[in-house]
C-alpha atoms as an extended CHARMM CRD file, in Angstrom:
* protein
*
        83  EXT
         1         1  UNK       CA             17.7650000000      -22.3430000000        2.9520000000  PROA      1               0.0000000000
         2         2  UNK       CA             20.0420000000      -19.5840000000        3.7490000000  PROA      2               0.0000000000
         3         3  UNK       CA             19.2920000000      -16.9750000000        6.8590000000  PROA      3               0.0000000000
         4         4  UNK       CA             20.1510000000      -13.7580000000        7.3470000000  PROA      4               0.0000000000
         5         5  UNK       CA             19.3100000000      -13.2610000000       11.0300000000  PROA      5               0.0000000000
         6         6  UNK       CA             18.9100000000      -14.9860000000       14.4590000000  PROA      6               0.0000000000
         7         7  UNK       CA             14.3430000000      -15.2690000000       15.0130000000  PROA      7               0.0000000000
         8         8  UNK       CA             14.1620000000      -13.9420000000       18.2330000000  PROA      8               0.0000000000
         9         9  UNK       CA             10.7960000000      -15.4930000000       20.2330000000  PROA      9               0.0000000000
        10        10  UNK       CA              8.3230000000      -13.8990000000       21.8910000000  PROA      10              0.0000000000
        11        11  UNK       CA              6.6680000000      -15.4370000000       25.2270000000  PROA      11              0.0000000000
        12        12  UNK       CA              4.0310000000      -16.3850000000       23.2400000000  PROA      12              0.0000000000
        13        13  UNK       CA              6.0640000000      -18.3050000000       20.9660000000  PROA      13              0.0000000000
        14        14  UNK       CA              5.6810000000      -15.8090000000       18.1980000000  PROA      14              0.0000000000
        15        15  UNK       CA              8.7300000000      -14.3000000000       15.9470000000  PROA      15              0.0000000000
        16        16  UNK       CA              9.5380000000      -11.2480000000       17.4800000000  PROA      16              0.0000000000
        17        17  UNK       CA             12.1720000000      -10.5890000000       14.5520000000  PROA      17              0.0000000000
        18        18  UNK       CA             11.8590000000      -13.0880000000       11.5480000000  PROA      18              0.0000000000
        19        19  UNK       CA             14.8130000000      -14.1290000000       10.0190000000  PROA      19              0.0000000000
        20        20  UNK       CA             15.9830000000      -12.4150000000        6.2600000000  PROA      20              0.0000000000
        21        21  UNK       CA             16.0800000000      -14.9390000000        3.6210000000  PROA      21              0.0000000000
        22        22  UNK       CA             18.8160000000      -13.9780000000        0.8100000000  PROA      22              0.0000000000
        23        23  UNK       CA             16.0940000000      -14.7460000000       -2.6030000000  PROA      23              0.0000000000
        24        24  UNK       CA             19.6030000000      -15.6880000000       -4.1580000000  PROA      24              0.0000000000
        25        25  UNK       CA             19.1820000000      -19.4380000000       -2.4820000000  PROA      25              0.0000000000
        26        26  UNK       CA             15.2550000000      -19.4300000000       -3.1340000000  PROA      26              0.0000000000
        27        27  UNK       CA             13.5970000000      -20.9030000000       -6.2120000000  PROA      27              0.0000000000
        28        28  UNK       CA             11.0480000000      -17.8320000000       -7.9290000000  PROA      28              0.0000000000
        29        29  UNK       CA              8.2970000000      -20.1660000000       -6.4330000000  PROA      29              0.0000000000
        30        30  UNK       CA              9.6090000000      -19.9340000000       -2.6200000000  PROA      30              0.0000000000
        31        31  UNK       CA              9.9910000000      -15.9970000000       -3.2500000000  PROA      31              0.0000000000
        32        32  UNK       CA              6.8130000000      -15.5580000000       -4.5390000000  PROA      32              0.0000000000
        33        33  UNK       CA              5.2910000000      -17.4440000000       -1.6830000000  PROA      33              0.0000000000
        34        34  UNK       CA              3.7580000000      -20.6040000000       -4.0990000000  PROA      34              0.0000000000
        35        35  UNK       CA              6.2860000000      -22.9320000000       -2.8180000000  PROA      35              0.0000000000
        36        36  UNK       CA              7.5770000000      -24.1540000000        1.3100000000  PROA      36              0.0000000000
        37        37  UNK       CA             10.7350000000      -22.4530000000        1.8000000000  PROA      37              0.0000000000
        38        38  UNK       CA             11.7920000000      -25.4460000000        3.9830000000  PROA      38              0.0000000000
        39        39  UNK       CA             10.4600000000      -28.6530000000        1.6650000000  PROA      39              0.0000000000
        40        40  UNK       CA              9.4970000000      -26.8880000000       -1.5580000000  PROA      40              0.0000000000
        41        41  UNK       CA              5.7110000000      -28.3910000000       -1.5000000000  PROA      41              0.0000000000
        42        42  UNK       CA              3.5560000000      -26.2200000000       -3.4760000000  PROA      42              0.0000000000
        43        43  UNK       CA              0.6300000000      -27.9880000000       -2.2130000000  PROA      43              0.0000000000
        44        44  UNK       CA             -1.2000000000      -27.1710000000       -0.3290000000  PROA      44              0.0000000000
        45        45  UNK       CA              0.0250000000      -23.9760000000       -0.7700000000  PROA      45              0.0000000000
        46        46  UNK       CA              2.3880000000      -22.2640000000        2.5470000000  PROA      46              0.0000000000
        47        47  UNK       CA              0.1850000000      -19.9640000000        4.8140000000  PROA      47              0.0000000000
        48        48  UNK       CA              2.8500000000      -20.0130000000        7.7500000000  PROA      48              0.0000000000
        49        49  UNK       CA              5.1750000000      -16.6650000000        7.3360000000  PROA      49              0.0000000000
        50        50  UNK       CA              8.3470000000      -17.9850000000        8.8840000000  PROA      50              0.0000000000
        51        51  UNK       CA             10.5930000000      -15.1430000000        8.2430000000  PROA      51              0.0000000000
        52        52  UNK       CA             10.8680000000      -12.2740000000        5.2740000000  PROA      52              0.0000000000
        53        53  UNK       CA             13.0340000000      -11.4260000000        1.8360000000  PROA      53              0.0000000000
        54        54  UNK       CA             15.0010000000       -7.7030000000        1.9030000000  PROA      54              0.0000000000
        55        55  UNK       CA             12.4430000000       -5.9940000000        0.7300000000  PROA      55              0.0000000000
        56        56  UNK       CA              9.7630000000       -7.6050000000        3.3670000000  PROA      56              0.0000000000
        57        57  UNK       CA              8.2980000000       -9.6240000000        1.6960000000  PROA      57              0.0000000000
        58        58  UNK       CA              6.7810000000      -12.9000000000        3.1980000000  PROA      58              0.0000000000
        59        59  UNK       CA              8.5250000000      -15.9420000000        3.2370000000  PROA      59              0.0000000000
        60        60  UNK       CA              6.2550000000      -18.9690000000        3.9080000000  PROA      60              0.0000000000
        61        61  UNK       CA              6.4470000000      -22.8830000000        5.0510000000  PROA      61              0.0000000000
        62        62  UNK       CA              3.6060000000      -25.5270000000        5.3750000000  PROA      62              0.0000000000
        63        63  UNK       CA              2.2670000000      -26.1670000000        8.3210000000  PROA      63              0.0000000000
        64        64  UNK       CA              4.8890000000      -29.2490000000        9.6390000000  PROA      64              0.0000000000
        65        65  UNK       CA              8.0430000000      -27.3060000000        8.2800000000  PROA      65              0.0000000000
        66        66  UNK       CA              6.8040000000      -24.6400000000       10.0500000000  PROA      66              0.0000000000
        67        67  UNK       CA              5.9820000000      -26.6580000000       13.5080000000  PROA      67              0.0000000000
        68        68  UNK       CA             10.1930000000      -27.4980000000       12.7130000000  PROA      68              0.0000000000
        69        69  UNK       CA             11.2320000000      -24.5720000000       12.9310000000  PROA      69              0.0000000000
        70        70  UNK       CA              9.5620000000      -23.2910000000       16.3040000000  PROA      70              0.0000000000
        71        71  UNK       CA             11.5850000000      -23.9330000000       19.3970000000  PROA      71              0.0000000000
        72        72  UNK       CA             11.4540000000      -26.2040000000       21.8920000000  PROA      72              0.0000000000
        73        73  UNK       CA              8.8370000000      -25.7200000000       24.8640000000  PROA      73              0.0000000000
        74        74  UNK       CA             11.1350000000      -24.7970000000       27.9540000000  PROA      74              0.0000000000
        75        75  UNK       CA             10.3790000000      -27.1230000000       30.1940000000  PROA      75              0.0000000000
        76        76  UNK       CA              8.5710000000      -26.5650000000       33.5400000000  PROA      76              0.0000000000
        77        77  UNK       CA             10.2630000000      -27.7330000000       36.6980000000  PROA      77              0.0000000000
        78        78  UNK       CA              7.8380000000      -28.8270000000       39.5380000000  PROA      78              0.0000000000
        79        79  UNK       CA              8.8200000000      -29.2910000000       43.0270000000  PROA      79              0.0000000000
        80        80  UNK       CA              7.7050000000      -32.2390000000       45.5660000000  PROA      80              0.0000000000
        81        81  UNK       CA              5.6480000000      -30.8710000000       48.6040000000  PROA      81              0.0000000000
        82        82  UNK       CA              7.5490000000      -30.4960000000       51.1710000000  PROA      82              0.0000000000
        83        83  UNK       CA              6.9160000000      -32.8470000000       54.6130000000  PROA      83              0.0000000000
């Protein structure tokens, strides 16, 4: 899997900018969308667009390559009550 760009995340953990695949490390079937850019699974077919080729078009990843690739929740600090 070779990236182009850094994804940038929105605060509703959303790409903000998707990252630019370079189609020369893809297989036709990862390009064309029929194949997880991540795992290669053709089935069930990707419906996750996880970043885009040059030209904009779609690249896709199933649904746990996808999960993978989000970030981390931040986590949330909580403070004692005071006394």
């Amino acid at each position: 899997m070779a990236a182009g760009s850094v994804m940038n995340w929105g605060s509703t953990r959303t790409a903000r900018n998707m990252l630019t695949f370079d189609p020369e490390g893809l297989t036709g079937a990862q390009r064309d969308g029929d194949a997880c850019v991540v795992c290669h699974k053709r089935w069930p077919r990707p419906r996750v667009r996880v970043g885009r080729l040059p030209d904009d078009s779609p690249v896709l990843a199933c649904t746990d390559c996808a999960e993978a690739l989000l970030p981390a929740p931040k986590a949330t600090v909580v403070a004692f009550p005071s006394r």
